[in-house]
N, C-alpha and C positions, 0 to 999 in steps of 0.2 A: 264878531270877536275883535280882540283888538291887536294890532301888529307885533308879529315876534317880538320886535327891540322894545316895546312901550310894556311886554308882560315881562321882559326880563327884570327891567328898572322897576318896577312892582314890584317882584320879589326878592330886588337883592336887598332893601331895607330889612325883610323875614328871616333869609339865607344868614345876614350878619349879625341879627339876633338871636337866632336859634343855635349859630355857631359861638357866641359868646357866652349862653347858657352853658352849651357841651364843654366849653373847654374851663368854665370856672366849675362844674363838675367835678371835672377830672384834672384840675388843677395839682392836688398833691398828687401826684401818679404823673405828671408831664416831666419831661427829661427836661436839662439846659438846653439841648436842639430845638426841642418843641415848644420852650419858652420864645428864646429865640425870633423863632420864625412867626409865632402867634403877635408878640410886639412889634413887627417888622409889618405884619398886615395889619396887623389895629393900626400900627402911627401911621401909615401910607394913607388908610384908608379915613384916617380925621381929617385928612386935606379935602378931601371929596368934598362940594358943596352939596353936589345931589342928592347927599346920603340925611335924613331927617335928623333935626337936631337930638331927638332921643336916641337913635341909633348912637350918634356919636358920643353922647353922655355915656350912652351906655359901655364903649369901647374904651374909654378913660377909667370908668370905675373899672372892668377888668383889665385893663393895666396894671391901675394904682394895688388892685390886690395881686395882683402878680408879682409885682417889685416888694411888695410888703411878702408876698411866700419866702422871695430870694432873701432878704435880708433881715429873715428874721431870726436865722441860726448865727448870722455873722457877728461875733464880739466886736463892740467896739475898741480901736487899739487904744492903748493902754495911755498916751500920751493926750488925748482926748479927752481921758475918763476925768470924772471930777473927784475930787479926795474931800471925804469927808470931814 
């Protein structure tokens, strides 16, 4: 078999994608805390080299639609807007 720490790093590439499936799941049903703290360990964890470059693609694209859930109710202010 092969040593605790060498099957941990094995699976935490699985762990972080099977937790990015869960939470783009239940993305509309996540609070602002739960956003939050989901973007808090996805960006932490883009630093990681260890982590497979698809993992980490994969924790940008559930970013990227998370910040697209947040703002997509938000109007743009009105000084911004362009006039027809």
């Amino acid at each position: 078999g092969c040593p605790r720490g060498q099957a941990h790093e094995q699976l935490r590439p699985l762990a972080y994608s099977t937790l990015g499936d869960l939470v783009n799941a239940a993305r509309d049903q996540l609070t602002l805390t739960h956003v939050a703290r989901v973007v808090y360990v996805f960006c932490r964890n883009l630093h990681d080299g260890d982590l497979p470059l698809t993992i980490q693609t994969t924790m940008v694209r559930l970013l990227v639609g998370l910040v697209e859930r947040l703002f997509a109710g938000v109007e743009e202010p009105q000084h911004l807007q362009q006039s027809s």
